[in-house]
Backbone as a ProteinNet text record, in pm:
[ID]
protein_1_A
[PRIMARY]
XXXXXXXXXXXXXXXXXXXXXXXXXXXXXXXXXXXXXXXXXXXXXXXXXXXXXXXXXXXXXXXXXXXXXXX
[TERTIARY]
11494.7	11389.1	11445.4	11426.9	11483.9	11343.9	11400.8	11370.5	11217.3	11235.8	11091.2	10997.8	10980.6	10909	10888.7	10984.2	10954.6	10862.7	10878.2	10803.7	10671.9	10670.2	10542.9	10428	10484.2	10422.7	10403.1	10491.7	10481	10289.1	10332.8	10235.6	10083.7	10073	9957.1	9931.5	9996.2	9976.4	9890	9947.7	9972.8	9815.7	9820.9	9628.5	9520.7	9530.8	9469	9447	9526.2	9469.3	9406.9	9476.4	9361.2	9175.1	9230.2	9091.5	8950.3	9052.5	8949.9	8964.3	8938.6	8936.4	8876.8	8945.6	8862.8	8773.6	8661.4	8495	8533.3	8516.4	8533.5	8469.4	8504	8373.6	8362.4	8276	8200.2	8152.9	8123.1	8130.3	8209.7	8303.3	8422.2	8530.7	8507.1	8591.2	8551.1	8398.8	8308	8365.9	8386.9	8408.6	8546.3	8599	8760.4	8771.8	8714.2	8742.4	8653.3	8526.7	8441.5	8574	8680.5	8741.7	8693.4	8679.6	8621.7	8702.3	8822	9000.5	8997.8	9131.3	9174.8	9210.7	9189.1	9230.8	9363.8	9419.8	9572.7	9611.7	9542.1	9559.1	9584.5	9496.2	9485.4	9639.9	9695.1	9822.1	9911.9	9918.7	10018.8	10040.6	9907.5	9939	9965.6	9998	10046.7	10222.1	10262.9	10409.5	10449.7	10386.1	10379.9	10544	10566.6	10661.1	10802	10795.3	10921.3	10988.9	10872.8	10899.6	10989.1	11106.3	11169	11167.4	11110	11040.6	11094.3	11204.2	11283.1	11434.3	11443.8	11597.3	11680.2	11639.2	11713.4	11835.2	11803.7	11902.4	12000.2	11998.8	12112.5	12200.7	12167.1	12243.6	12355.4	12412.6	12565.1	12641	12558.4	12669.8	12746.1	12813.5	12882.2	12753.3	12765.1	12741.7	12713	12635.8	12661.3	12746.4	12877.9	12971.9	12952.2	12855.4	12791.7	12738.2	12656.6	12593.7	12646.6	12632.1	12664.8	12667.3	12762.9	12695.4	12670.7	12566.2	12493.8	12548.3	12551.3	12611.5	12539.1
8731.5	8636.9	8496.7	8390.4	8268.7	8198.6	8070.5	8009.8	7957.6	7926.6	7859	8006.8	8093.2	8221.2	8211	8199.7	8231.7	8106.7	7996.2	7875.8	7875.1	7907.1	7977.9	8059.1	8139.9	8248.9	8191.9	8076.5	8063.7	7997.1	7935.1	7796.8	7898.6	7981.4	8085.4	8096.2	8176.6	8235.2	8130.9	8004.5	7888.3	7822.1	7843.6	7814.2	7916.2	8007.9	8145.8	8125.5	8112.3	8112.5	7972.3	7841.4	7745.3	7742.4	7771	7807.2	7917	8011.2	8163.7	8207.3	8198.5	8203.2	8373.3	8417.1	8544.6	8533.1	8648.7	8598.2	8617.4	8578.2	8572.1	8623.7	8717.6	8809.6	8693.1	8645.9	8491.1	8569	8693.3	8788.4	8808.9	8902.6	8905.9	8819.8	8690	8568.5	8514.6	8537.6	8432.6	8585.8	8697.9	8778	8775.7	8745.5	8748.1	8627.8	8508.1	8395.5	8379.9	8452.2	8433.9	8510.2	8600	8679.2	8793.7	8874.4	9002	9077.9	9046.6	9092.6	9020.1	9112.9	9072.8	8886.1	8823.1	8673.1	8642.7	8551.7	8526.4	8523.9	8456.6	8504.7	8620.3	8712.6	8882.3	8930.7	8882.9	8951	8896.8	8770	8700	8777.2	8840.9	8855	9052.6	9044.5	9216	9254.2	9145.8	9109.8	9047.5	8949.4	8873.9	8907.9	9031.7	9143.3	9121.8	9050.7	9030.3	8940.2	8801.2	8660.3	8618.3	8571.8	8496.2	8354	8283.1	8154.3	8027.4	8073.9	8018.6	7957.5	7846.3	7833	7793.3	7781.4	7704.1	7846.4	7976.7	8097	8086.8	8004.8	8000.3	7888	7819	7691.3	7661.8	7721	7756.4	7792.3	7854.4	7962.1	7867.7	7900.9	7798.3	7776.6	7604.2	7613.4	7674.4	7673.2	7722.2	7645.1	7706.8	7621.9	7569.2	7626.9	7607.7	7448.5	7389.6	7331.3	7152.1	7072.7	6936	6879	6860.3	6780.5	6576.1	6617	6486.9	6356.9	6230.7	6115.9	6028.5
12772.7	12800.5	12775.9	12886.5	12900.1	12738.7	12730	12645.5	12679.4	12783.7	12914.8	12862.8	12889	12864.7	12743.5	12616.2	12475.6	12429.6	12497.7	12428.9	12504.7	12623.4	12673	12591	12541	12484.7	12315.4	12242.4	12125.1	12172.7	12270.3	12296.7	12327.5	12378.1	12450.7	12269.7	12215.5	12043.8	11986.1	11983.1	11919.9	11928.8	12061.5	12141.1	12132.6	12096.9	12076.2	11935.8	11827.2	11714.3	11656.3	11719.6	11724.2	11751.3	11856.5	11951.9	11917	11891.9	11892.7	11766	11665.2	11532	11504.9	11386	11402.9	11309.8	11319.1	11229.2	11066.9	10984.3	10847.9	10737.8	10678.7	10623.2	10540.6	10510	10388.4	10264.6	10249.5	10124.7	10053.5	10095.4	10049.4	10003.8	10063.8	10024.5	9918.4	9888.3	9772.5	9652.3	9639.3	9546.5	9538.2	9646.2	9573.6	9455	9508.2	9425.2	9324.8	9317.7	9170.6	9065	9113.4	9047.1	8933.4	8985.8	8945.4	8855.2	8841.2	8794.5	8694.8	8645.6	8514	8498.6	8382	8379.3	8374	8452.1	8359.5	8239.4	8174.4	7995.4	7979.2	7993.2	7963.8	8031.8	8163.4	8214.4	8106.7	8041.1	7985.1	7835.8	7789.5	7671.7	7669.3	7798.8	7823.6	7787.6	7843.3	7878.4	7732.5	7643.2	7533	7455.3	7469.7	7377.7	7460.4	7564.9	7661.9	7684.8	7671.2	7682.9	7588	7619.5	7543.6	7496.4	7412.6	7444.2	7396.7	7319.1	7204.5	7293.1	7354.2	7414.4	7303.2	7194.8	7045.3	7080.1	7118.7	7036	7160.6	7283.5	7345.3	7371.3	7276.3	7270.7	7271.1	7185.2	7161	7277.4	7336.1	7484.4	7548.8	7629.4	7760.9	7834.2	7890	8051.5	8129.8	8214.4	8331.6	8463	8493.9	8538.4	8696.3	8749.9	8868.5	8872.7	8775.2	8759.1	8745.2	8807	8783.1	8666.4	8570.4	8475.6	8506.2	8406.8	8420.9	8390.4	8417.5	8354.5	8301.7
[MASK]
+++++++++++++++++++++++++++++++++++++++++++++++++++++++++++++++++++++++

């Protein structure tokens, strides 16, 4: 397929989903976002036991030699 055809068809897509919108359940959108689910807090303090939070204990190490140092 020539390029003329593919930009054709981006442009048809492109006007189709401008245009013709599909219907929106307005229910389901208002319950996803009242959030019915667990809080972020509650996920954060699941993981709590994993987080390493402290960069003081890698101080010492090398560099990372990838990295620019600064001037």
């Amino acid at each position: 397929m020539g390029r003329g055809r593919a930009k054709a068809k981006q442009t048809k897509v492109a006007r189709e989903l401008k245009y013709h919108s599909p219907n929106t359940d307005l229910t389901a959108l208002q319950r996803e976002l009242a959030g019915a689910g667990k809080s972020d807090h509650d996920f954060d303090d699941d993981y709590k036991e994993y987080v390493d939070d402290d960069d003081d204990d890698h101080a010492d190490e090398d560099p990372d030699p990838w990295v620019r140092p600064t001037r």
